[in-house]
Each structure stands twice: as structure tokens, then as C-alpha cells.
MARBA-260166 format. One record per residue (C-alpha): residue in one letter; x, y, z. Coordinates in nm, 3 decimals. Example, Ala and Ser with C-alpha at 12.3 -4.5 7.8 and 13.67 -1.06 7.14 Angstrom:
2
<node r="A" c1="1.230" c2="-0.450" c3="0.780"/>
<node r="S" c1="1.367" c2="-0.106" c3="0.714"/>
REM end
This chain:
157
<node r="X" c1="0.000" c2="0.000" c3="0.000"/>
<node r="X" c1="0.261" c2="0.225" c3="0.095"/>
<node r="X" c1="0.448" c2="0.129" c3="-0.281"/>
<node r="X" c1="0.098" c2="0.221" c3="-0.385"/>
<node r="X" c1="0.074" c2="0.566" c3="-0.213"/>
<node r="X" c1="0.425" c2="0.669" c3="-0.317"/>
<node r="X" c1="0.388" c2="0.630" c3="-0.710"/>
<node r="X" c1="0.058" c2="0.776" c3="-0.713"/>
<node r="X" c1="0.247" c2="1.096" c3="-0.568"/>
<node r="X" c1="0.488" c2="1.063" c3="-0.829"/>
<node r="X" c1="0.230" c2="1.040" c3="-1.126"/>
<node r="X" c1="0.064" c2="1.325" c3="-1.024"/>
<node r="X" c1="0.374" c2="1.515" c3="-0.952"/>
<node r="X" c1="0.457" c2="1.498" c3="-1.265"/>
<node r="X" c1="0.139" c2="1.578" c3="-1.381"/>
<node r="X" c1="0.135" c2="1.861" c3="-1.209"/>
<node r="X" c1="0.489" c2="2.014" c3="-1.345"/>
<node r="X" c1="0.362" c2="1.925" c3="-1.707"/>
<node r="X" c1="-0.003" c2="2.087" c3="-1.688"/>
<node r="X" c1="0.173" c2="2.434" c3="-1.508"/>
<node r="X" c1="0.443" c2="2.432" c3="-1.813"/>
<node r="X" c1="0.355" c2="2.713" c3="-2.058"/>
<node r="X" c1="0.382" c2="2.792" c3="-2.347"/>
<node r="X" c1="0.291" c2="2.544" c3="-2.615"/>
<node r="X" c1="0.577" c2="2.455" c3="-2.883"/>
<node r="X" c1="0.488" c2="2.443" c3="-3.240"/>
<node r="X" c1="0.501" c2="2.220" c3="-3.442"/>
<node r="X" c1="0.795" c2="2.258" c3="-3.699"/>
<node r="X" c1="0.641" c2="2.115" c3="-3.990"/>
<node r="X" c1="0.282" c2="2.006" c3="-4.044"/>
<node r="X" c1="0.183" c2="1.778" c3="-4.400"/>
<node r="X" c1="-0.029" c2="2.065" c3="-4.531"/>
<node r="X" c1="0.231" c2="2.306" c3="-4.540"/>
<node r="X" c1="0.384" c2="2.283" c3="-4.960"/>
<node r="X" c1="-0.014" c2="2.235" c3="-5.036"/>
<node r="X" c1="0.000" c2="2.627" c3="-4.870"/>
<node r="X" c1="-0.022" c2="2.908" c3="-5.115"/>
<node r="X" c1="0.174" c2="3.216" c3="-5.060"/>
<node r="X" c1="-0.137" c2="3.427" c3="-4.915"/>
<node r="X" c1="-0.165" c2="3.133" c3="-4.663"/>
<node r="X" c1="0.204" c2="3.123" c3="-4.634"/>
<node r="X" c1="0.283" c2="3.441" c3="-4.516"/>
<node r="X" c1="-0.007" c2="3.373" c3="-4.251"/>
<node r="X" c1="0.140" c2="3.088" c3="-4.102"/>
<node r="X" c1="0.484" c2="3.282" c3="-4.062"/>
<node r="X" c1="0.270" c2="3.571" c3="-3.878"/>
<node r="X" c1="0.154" c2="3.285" c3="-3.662"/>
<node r="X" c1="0.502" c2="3.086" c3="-3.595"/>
<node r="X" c1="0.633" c2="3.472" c3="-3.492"/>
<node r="X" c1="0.327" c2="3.544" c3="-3.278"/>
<node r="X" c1="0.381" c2="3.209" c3="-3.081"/>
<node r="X" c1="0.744" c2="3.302" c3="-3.057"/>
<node r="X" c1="0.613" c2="3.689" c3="-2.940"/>
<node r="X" c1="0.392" c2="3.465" c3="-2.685"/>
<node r="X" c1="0.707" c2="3.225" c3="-2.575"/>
<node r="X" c1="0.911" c2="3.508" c3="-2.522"/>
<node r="X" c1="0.698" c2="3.687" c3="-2.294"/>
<node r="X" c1="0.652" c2="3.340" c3="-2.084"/>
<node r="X" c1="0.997" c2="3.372" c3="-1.969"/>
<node r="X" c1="0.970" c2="3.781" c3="-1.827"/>
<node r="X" c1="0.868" c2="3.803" c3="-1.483"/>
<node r="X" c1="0.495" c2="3.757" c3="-1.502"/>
<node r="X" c1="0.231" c2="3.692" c3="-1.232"/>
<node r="X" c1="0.248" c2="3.343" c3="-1.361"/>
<node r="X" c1="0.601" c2="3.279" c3="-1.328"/>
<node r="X" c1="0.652" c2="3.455" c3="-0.999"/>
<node r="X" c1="0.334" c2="3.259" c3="-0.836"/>
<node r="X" c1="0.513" c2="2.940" c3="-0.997"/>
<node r="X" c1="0.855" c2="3.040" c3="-0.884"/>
<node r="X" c1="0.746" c2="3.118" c3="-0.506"/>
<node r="X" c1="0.484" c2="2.818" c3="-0.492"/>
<node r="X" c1="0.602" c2="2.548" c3="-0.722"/>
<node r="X" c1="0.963" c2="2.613" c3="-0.906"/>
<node r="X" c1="0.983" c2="2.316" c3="-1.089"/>
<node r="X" c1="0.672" c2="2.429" c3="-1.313"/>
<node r="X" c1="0.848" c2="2.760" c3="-1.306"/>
<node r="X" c1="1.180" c2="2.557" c3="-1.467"/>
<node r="X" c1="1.006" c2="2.358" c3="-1.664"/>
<node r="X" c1="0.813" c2="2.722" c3="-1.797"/>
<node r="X" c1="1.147" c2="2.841" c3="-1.880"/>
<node r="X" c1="1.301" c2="2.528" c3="-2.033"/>
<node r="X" c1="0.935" c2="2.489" c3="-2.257"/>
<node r="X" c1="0.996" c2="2.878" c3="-2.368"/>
<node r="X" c1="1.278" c2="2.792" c3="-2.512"/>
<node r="X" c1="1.192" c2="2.524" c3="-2.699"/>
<node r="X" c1="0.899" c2="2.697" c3="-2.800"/>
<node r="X" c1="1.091" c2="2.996" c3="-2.906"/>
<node r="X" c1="1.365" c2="2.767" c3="-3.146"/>
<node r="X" c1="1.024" c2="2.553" c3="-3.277"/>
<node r="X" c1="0.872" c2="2.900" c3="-3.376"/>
<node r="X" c1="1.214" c2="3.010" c3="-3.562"/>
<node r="X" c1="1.266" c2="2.656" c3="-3.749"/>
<node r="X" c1="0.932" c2="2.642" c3="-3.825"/>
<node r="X" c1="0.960" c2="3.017" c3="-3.997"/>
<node r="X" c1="1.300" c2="2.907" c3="-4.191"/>
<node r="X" c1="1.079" c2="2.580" c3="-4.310"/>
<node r="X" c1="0.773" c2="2.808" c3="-4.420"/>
<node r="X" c1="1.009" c2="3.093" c3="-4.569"/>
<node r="X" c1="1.212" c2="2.840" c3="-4.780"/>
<node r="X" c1="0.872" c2="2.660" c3="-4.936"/>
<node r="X" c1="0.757" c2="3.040" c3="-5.036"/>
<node r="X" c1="1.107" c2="3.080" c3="-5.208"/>
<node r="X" c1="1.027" c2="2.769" c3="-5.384"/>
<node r="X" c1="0.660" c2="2.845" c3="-5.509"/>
<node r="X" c1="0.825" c2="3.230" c3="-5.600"/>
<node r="X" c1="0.584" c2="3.362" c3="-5.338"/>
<node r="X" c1="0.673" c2="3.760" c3="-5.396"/>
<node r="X" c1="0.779" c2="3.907" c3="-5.076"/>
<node r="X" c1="0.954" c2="3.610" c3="-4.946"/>
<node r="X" c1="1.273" c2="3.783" c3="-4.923"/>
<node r="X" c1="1.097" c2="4.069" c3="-4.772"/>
<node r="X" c1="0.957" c2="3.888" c3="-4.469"/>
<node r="X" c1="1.269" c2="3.732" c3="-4.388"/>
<node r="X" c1="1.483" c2="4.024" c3="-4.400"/>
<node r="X" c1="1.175" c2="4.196" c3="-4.222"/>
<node r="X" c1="1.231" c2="3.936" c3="-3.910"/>
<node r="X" c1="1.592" c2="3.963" c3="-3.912"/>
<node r="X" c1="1.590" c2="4.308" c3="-3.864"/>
<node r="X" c1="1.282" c2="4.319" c3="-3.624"/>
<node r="X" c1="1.539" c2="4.027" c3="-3.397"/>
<node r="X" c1="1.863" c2="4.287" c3="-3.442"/>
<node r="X" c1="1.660" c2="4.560" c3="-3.311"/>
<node r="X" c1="1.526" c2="4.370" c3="-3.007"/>
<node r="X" c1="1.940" c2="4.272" c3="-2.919"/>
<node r="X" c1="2.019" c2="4.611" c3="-2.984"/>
<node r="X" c1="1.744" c2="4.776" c3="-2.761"/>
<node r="X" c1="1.855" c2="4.549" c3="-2.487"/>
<node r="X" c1="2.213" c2="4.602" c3="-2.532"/>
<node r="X" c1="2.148" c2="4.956" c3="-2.507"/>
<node r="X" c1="1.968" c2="4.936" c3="-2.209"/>
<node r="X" c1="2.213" c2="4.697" c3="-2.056"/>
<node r="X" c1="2.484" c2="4.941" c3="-2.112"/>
<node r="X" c1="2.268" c2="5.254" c3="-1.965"/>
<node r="X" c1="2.200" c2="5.026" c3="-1.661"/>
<node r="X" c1="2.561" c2="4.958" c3="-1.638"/>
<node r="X" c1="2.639" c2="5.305" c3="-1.613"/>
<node r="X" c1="2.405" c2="5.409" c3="-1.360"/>
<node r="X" c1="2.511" c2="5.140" c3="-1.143"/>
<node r="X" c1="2.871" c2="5.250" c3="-1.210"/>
<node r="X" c1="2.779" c2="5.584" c3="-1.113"/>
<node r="X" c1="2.839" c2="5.764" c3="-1.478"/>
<node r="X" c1="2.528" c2="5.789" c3="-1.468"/>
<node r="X" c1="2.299" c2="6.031" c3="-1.225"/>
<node r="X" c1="1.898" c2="5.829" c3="-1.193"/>
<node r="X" c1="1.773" c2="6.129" c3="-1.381"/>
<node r="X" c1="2.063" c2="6.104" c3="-1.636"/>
<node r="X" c1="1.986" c2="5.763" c3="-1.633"/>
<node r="X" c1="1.560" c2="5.755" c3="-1.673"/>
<node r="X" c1="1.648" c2="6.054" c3="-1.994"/>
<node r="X" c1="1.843" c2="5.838" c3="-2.171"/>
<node r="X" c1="1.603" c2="5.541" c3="-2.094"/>
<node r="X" c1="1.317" c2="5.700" c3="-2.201"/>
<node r="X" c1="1.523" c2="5.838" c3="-2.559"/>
<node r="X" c1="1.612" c2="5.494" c3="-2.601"/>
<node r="X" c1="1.255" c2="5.357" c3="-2.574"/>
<node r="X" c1="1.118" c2="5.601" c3="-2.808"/>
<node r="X" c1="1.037" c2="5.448" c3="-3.178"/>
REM end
């Protein structure tokens, strides 16, 4: 009974860390996608980058994670660890959709890739920035007015 008792607490342990895991991971590739036309295409690669958008934002500091973190970390691990699987399933399955539209000649192919690339370069550049202007206040360069001005010049679009 006691053998009993002790594997039902590990099923549902585990349970328990799989159902709190967010987000979901895509799949990479799906049978329907070279029957896609280039309308539908280009959809599916605004979906793949909204789930990535979506995967990202799993691993901030949300309600969520904190509540999973203070109450439950292993969810809050395995939240993190499924983000960034999610987050590399999104970006394959992008490259995989991208390369059929360069093989049907879907115009604007090159344009949506070049389109992500840039939107991911300014995302590591924005952070870097910030990084650095963080790095200076703590330094001391940096006064916390100095600091929240440049902050708020970097944020701008």
C-alpha cells in the first residue's frame, strides 16, 4: 500500500509540473504546409512569430512565473526550459515556411525574412542599449535622472 501511495504521488507530480508548463511549442512542420499558397504562407509565418512573441513573454517576470517560482519552481523551470523550446520551434518552423515560399516564388519572401531579421537585431540592440545605460548608472556615470532621460530616448520608436 505504501508502494501504492508513493507512485501515485509521483504520477501526479509529474502531472502537475507538465499541466503548469507554458507555453505550447509548435510544431515545426505540419503535412499541409507545400499544399499552402503564398497568401496562406505568409499567414502561417505571422503565426510561428506570434507564438514566438507569446514564448518570449513566458519567460519575463509575469504573475504566472513569480506565483510558480514562489509556490512550485519546478513548473516555473520547466516554464522556462518549454519557452525555449517553443521559441527555437517558432524560428525553425519560420526558416521551413520561408524556404517553401522561395520555392513556389511567393513575392515578398525575401521581404519577410529580411523583415524578421531586422525586427530580432533591433530587439538585441534595444537590450544592449539598455544593458549598457544600466551599467552606467550602477557605475555611477550615470545620475537616476541622467539615467531615466536616456532610458526614455532609447525607448522612443
Amino acid at each position: 500500500m505504501k508502494k501504492f501511495k508513493i507512485n501515485l504521488f509521483l504520477i501526479f507530480f509529474s502531472m502537475l509540473i507538465v499541466a503548469c508548463a507554458k507555453p505550447a511549442v509548435v510544431a515545426v512542420t505540419l503535412p499541409e504546409d507545400q499544399n499552402l499558397n503564398c497568401n496562406q504562407l505568409e499567414d502561417a509565418v505571422a503565426e510561428a512569430q506570434h507564438i514566438k512573441r507569446k514564448a518570449e513573454r513566458a519567460k519575463e517576470g509575469t504573475g504566472g512565473n513569480i506565483s510558480r517560482m514562489m509556490l512550485f519552481w519546478p513548473a516555473w523551470a520547466k516554464t522556462l526550459h518549454n519557452a525555449d523550446v517553443a521559441i527555437e520551434a517558432a524560428d525553425d518552423r519560420t526558416f521551413h515556411l520561408i524556404n517553401i515560399m522561395k520555392k513556389k516564388n511567393c513575392k515578398g519572401a525575401d521581404n519577410i525574412n529580411s523583415e524578421i531579421k531586422k525586427i530580432e537585431n533591433n530587439q538585441v540592440n534595444l537590450a544592449e542599449q539598455l544593458r549598457d545605460l544600466k551599467d552606467m548608472f550602477d557605475s555611477g556615470v550615470l545620475t537616476e535622472e541622467e539615467y531615466e532621460m536616456a532610458k526614455q530616448k532609447v525607448l522612443k520608436p
